[in-house]
C-alpha positions as a printed NumPy array, in Angstrom:
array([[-27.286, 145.823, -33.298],
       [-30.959, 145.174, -31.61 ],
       [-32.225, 141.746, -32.192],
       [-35.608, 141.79 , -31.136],
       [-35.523, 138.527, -28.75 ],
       [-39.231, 137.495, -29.262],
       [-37.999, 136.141, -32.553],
       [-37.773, 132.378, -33.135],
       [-34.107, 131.212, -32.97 ],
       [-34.656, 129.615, -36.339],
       [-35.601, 133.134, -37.747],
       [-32.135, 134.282, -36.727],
       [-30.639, 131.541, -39.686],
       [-26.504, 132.442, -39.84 ],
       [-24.42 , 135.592, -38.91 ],
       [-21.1  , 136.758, -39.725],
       [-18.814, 137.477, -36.648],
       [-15.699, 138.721, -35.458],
       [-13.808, 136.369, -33.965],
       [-13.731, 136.494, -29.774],
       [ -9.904, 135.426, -30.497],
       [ -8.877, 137.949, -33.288],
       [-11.287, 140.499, -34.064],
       [ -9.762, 141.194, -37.89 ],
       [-10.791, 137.652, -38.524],
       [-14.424, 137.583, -39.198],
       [-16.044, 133.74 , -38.854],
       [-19.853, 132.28 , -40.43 ],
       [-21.863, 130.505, -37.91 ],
       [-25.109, 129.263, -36.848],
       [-26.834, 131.042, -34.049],
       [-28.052, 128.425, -31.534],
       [-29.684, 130.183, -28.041],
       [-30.091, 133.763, -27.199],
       [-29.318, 135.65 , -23.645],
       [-30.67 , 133.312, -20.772],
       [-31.083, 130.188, -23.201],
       [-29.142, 126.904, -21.485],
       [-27.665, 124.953, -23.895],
       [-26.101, 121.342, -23.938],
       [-21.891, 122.383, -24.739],
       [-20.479, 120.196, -27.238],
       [-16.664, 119.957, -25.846],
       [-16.858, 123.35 , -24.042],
       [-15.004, 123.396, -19.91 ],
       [-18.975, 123.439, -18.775],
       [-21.27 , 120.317, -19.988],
       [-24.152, 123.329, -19.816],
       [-24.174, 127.016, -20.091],
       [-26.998, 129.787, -19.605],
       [-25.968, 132.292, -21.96 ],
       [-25.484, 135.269, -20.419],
       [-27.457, 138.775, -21.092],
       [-26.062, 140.887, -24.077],
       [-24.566, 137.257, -26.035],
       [-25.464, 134.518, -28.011],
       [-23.912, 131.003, -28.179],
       [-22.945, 129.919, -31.845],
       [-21.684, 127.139, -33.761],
       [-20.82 , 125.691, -37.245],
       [-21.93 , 122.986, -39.022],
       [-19.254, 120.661, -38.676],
       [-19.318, 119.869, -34.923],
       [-16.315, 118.834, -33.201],
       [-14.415, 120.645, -35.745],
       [-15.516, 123.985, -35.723],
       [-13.834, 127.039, -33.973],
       [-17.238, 128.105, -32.627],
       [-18.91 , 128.721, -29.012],
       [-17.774, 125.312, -27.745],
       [-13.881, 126.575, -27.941],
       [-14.647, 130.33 , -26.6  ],
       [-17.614, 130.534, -25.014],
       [-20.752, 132.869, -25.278],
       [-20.139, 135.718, -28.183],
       [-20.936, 139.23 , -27.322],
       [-23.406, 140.757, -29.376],
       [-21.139, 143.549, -30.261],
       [-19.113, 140.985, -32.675],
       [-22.037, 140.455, -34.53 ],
       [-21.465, 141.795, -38.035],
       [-23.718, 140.858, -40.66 ],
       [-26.201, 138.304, -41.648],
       [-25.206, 135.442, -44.312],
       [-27.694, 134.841, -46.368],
       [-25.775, 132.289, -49.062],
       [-22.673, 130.321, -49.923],
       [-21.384, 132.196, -52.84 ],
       [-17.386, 130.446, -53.248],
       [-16.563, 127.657, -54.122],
       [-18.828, 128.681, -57.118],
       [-19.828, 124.806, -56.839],
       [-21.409, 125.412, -53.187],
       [-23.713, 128.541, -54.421],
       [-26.801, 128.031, -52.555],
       [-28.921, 129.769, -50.259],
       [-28.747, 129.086, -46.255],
       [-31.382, 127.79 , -45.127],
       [-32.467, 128.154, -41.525],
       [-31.893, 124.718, -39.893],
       [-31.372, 124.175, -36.313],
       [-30.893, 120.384, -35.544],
       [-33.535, 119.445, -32.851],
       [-30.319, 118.116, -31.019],
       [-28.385, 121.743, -30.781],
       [-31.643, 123.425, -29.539],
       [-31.667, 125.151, -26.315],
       [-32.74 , 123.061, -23.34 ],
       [-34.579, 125.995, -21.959],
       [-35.618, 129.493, -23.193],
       [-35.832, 132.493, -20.953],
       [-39.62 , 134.076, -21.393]])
């Protein structure tokens, strides 16, 4: 998959992934920096992290309990596997995802 990295972070909204851990399992959540972004961890063995080339750092919505970057680190791009566009179960949830980055979880500093 080619993301073209001039595109805003926000523009990138949620992706379906394999799982670094167990690549049957595929996991929703929110892209937060691109290759040779440093982001603030949340829990992670490194308080910051430049995301290495060929990755992206991701996390879900409910931080500090969330099986995201913060418990495995960067995620290659190869385990990217689709884009989520809405919540369609429980029928109750339907809505659309919006693309919402909280100013807290963005990148300290973007690569040019």
């Amino acid at each position: 998959m080619n993301i073209k990295w001039s595109t805003m972070l926000e523009d990138l909204l949620t992706w379906k992934i394999r799982s670094p851990r167990n690549p049957e399992q595929k996991i929703i959540k929110r892209v937060i920096a691109l290759e040779g972004d440093i982001i603030k961890t949340i829990g992670y063995k490194k308080k910051y992290v430049k995301v290495p080339h060929g990755h992206i750092w991701v996390e879900g919505d409910h931080h500090g309990h969330s099986f995201d970057s913060n418990a495995f680190g960067p995620v290659s791009l190869g385990l990217l596997h689709a884009r989520a566009t809405h919540i369609l179960w429980p029928p109750q949830r339907w809505q659309k995802l919006q693309p919402v980055l909280p100013p807290e979880r963005k990148p300290l500093q973007r690569e040019q």
